[in-house]
KOLGU-4560 file (N, C-alpha, C; in nm, 3 decimals, padded with zeros to 5 digits):
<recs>
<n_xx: -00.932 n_yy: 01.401 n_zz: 00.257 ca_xx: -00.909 ca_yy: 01.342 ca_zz: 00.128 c_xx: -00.840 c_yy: 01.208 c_zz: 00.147 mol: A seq: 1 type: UNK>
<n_xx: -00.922 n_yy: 01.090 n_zz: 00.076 ca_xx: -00.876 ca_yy: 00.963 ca_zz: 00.064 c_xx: -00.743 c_yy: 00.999 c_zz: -00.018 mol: A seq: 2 type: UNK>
<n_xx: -00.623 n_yy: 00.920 n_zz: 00.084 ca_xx: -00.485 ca_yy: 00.887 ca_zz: -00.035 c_xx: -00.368 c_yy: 00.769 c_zz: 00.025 mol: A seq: 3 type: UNK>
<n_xx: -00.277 n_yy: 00.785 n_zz: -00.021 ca_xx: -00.188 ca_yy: 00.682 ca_zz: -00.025 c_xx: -00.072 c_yy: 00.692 c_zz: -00.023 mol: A seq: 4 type: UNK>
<n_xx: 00.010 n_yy: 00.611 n_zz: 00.072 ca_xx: 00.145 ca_yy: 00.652 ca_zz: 00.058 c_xx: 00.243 c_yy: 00.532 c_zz: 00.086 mol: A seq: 5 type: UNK>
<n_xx: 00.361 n_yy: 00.534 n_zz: 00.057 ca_xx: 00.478 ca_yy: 00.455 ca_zz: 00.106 c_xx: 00.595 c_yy: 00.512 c_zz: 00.188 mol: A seq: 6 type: UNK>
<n_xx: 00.667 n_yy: 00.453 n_zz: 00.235 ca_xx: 00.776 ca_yy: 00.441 ca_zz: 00.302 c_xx: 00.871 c_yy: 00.399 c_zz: 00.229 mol: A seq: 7 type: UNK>
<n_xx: 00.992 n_yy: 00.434 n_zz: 00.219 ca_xx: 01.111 ca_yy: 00.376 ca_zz: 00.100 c_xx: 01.209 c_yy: 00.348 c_zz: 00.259 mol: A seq: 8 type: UNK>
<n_xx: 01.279 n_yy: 00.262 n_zz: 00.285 ca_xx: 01.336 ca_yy: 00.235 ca_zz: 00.410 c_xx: 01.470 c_yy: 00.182 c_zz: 00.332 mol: A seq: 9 type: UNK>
<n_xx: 01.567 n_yy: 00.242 n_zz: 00.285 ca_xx: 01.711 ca_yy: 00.228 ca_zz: 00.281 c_xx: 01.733 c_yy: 00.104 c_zz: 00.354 mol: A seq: 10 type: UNK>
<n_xx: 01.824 n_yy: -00.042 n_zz: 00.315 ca_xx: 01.842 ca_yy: -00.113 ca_zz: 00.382 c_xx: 01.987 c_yy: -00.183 c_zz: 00.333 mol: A seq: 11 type: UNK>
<n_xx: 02.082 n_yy: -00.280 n_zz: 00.465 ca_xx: 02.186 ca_yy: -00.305 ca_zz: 00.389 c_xx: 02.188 c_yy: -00.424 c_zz: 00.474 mol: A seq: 12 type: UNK>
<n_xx: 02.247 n_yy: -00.509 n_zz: 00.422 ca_xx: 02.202 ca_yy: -00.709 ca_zz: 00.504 c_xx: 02.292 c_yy: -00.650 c_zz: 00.620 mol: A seq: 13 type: UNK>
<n_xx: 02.377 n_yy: -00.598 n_zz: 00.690 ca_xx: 02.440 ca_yy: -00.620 ca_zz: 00.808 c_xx: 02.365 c_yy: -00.490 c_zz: 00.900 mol: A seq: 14 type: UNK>
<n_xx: 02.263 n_yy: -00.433 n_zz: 00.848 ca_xx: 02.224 ca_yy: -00.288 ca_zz: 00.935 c_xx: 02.095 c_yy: -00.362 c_zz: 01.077 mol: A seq: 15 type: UNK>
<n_xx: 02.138 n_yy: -00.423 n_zz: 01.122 ca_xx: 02.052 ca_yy: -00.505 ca_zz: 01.216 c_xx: 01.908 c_yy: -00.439 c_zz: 01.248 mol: A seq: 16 type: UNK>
<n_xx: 01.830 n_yy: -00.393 n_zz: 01.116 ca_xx: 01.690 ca_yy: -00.346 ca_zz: 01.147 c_xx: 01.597 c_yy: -00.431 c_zz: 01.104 mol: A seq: 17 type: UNK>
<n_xx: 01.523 n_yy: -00.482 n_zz: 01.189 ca_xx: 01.444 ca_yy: -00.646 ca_zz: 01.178 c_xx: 01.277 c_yy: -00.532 c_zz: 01.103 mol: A seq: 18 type: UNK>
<n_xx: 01.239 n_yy: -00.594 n_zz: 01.036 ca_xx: 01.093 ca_yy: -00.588 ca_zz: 00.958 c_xx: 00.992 c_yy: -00.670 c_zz: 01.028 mol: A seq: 19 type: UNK>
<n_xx: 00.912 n_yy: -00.641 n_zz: 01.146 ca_xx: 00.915 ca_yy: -00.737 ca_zz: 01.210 c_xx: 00.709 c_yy: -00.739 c_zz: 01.247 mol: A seq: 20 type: UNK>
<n_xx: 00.713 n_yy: -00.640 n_zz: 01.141 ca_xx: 00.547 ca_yy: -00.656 ca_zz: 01.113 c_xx: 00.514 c_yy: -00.709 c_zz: 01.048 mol: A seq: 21 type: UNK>
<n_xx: 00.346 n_yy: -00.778 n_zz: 01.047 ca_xx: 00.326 ca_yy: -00.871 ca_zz: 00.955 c_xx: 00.264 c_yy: -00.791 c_zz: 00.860 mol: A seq: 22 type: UNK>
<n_xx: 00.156 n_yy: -00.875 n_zz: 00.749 ca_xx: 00.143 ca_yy: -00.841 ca_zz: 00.615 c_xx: -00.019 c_yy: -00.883 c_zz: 00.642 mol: A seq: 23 type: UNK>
<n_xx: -00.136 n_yy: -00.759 n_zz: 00.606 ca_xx: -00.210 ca_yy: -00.813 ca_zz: 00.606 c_xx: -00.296 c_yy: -00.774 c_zz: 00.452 mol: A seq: 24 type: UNK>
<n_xx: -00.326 n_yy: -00.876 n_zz: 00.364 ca_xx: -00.411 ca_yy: -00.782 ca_zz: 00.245 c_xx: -00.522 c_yy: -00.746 c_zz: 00.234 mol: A seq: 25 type: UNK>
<n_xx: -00.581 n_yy: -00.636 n_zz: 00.173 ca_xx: -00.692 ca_yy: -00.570 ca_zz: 00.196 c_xx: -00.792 c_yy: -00.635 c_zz: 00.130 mol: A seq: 26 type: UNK>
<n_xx: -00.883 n_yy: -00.573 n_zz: 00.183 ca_xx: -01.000 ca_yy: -00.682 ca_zz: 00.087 c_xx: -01.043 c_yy: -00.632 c_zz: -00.078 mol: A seq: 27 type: UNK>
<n_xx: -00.994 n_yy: -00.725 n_zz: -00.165 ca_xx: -01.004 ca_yy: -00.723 ca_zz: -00.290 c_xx: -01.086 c_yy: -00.670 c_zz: -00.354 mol: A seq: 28 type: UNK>
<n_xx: -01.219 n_yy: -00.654 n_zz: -00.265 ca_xx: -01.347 ca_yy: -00.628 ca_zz: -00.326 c_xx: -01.352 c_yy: -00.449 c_zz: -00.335 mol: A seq: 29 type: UNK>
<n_xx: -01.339 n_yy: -00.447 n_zz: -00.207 ca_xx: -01.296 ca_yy: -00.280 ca_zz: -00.193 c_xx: -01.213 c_yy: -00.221 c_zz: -00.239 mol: A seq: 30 type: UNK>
<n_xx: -01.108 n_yy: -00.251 n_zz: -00.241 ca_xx: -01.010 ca_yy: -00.215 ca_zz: -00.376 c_xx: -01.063 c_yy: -00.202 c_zz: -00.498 mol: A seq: 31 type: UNK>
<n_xx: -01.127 n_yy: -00.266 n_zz: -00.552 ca_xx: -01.188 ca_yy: -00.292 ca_zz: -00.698 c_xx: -01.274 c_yy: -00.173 c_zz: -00.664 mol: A seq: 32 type: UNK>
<n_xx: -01.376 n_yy: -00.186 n_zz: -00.596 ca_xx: -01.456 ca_yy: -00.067 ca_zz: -00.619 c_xx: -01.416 c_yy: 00.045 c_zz: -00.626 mol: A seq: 33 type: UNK>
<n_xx: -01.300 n_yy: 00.122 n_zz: -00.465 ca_xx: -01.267 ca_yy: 00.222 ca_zz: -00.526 c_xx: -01.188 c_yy: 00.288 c_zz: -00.665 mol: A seq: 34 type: UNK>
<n_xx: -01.075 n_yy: 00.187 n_zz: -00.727 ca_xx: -01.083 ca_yy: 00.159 ca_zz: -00.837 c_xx: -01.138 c_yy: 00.208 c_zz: -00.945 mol: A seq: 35 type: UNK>
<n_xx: -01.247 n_yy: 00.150 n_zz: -00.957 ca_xx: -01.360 ca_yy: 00.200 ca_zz: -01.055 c_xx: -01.398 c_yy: 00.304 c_zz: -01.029 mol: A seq: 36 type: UNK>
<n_xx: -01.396 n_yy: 00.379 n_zz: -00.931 ca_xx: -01.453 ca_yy: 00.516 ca_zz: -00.904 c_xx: -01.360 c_yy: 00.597 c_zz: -00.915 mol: A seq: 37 type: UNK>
<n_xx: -01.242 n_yy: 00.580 n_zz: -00.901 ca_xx: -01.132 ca_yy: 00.654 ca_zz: -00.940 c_xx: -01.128 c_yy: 00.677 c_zz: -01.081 mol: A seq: 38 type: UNK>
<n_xx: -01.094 n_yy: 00.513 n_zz: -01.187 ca_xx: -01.129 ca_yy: 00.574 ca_zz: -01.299 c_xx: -01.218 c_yy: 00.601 c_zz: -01.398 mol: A seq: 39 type: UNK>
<n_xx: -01.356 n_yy: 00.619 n_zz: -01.279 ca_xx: -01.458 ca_yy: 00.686 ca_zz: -01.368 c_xx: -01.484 c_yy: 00.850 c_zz: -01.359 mol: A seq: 40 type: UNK>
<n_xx: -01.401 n_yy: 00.900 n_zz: -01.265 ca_xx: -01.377 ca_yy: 01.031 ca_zz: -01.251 c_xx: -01.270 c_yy: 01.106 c_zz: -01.361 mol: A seq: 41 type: UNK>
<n_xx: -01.197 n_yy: 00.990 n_zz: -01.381 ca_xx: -01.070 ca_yy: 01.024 ca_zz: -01.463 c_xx: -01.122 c_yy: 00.996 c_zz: -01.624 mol: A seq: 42 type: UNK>
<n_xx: -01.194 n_yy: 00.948 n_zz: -01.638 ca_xx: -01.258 ca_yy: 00.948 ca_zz: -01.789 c_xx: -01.405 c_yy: 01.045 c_zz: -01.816 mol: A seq: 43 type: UNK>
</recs>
């Protein structure tokens, strides 16, 4: 089963834990589609 999740990472400016991956965004198009298929199941 396709799904999704996050990470919640507690943080405080002096806790010396560097974020030190980059950011890459997904492709827009594919997003949109599944999207629409999500809420055409849901209607």
């Amino acid at each position: 089963m396709f799904h999704y999740h996050s990470h919640i990472l507690p943080r405080r400016l002096t806790d010396g834990a560097l974020m030190n991956w980059g950011h890459t965004p997904g492709a827009m198009a594919r997003v949109e589609e599944i999207y629409n298929k999500i809420m055409a199941e849901l209607n």
